[in-house]
N, C-alpha and C positions, 0 to 999 in steps of 0.2 A: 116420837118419830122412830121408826124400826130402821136400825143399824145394821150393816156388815162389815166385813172386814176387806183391807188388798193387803199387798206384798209390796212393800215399797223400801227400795238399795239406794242408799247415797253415795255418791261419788267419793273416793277417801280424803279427796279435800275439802272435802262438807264435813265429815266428820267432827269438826271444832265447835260445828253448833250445834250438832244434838247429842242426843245423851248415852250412856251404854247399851240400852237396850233397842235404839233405832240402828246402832252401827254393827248390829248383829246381819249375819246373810239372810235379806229381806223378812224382818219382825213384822206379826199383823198388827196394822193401825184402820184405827173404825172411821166408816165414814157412814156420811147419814145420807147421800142419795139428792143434794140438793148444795155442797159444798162444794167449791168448785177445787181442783187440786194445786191450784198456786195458793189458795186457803188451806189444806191439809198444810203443805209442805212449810206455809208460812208459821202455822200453827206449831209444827214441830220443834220452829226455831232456825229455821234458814230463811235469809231474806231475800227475795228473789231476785235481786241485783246480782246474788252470787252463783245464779241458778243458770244452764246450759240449756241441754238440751232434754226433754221430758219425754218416756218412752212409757208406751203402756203395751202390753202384752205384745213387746218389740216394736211397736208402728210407733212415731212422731204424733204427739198435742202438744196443745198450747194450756197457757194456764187455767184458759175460762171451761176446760173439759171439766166435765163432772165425773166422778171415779164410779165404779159398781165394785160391788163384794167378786170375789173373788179374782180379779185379776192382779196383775204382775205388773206394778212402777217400779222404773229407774230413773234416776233424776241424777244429771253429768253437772258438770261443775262448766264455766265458761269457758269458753275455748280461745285462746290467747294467740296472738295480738287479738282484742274484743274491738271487733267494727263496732263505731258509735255513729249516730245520726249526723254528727256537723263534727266541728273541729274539736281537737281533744285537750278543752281548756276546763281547768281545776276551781272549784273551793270546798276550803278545809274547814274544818270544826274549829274550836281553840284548844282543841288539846293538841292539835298536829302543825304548831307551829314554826319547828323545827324543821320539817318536811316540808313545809311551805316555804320555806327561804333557801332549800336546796333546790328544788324544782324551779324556784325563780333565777338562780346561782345558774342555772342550763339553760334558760332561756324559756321554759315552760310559763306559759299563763297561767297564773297562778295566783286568786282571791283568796283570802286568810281573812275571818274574824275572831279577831285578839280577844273581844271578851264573847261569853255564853250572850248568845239574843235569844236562845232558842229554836225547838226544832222547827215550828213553822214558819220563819222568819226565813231559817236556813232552806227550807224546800223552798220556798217561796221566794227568796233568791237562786236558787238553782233553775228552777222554772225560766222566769226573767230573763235570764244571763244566758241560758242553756249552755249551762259548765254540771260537769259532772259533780257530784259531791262524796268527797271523803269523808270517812268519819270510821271511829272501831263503835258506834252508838248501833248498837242493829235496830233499834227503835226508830228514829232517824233513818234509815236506809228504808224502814216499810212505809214512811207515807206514801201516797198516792202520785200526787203534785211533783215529784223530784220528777228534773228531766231526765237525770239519769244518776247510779250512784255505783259505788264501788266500797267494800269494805277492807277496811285496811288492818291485814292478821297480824302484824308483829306488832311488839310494843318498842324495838331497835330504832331510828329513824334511818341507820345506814339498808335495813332490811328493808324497811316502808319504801326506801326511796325505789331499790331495785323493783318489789312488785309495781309499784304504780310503772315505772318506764317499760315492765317488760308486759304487764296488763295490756296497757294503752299503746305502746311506741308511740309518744309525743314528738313532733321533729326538735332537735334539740339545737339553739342556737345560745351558747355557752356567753356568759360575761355580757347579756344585751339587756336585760332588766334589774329593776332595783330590786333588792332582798327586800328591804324595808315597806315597799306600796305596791311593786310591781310594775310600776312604771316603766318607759324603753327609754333607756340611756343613751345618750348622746358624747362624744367626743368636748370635752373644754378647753379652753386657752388656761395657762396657770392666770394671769392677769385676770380673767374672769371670775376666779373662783377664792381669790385670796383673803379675800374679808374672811372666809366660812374657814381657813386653815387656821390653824395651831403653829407657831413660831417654826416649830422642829420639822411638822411637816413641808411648810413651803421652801425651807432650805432643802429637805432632803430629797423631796420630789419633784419633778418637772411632766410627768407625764398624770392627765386629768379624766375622770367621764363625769357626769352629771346626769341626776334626773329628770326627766322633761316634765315628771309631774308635781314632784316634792320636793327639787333641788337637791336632793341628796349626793353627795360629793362623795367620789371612791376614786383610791388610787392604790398601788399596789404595795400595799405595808403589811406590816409583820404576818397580820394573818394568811396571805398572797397562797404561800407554800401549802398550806394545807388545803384552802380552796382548789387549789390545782388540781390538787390530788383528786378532788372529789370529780370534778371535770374529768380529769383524762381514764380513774376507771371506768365510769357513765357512758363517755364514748368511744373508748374501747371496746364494752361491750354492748350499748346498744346504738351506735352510731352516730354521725352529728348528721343529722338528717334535714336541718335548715340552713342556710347563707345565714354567717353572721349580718348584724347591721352594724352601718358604721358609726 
């Protein structure tokens, strides 16, 4: 099949996924005339989850274009806050689950599976669910089947947490789901909850919440203070944008 070449610029926060010679001012890459260019581009190593807005000789396509030799791609990076289809409810890989119990810590909908099932299991719950899917797997972020996904650049989870809330702006309703399942917590009587405490706790505390789905009990002990923390810089900077529940 006879080849030519385009010019094609990444955005510089694409830059992470391809290589030194793509992040040169616009490098020739060969195209065969029949590839469409969300296939170049995927080809190169960006997965089009992380992909904006695609310009060819300045005009707007979409991915199913097909490129010719000689012309001039730029390809932008997403433009944030990223409007998504329906509400902007999460699941994580299992290597992000740390960032899964902080986005539930806010109030964020937020699915985690704890062990590897795999990536088709995982798109194929993303689909179902229509929850976006995190993950740093760019393999994973290129199936088909995902209803939608995001890749997640840092290896920090204090960094993780910021991109995903400054990505998405989820509304945040702080202290209303369980870390552990995700469930929506509820208000408890201590008398309700006293089988499940620890001697030192029921003395020491008087104030209860529970899980409505796993019974999971929380009340405001040692680790309190640094949870806060996590809360008040979240929405400090990007808002509490939901009514807590009670």
């Amino acid at each position: 099949m006879e080849t030519a070449e385009i010019a094609i610029a990444f955005a510089p926060d694409l830059h992470v996924f391809v290589g030194g010679a793509e992040r040169a001012d616009r490098p020739a890459v060969r195209v065969d005339g029949a590839s469409t260019l969300g296939h170049v581009v995927e080809s190169i190593g960006v997965p089009l989850t992380e992909v904006g807005e695609l310009l060819v000789d300045g005009g707007p396509v979409g991915t199913p274009y097909i490129p010719r030799g000689g012309e001039r791609v730029e390809v932008r990076g997403v433009v944030r806050p990223q409007a998504l289809p329906g509400p902007a409810r999460f699941l994580l890989d299992v290597h992000l689950g740390k960032l899964a119990r902080q986005l539930r810590l806010l109030g964020v909908d937020t699915a985690y599976e704890s062990t590897d099932i795999g990536d088709p299991a995982l798109a194929a719950r993303s689909a179902a669910e229509q929850r976006v899917m995190l993950s740093r797997d760019r393999g994973l972020l290129r199936r088909r089947e995902l209803w939608a996904g995001a890749y997640v650049y840092s290896h920090r989870p204090e960094e993780q947490l910021r991109d995903v809330l400054s990505r998405f702006a989820p509304p945040l309703a702080p202290w209303t789901r369980c870390t552990a399942c995700n469930g929506v917590l509820r208000t408890a009587d201590k008398a309700s909850v006293q089988g499940r405490l620890e001697a030192g706790t029921e003395r020491s505390y008087d104030v209860f919440a529970e899980c409505a789905a796993c019974g999971q009990v929380y009340w405001r002990g040692a680790h309190h203070s640094r949870l806060t923390a996590i809360v008040d810089d979240a929405v400090r900077e990007f808002g509490e944008r939901a009514p807590a529940r009670s």
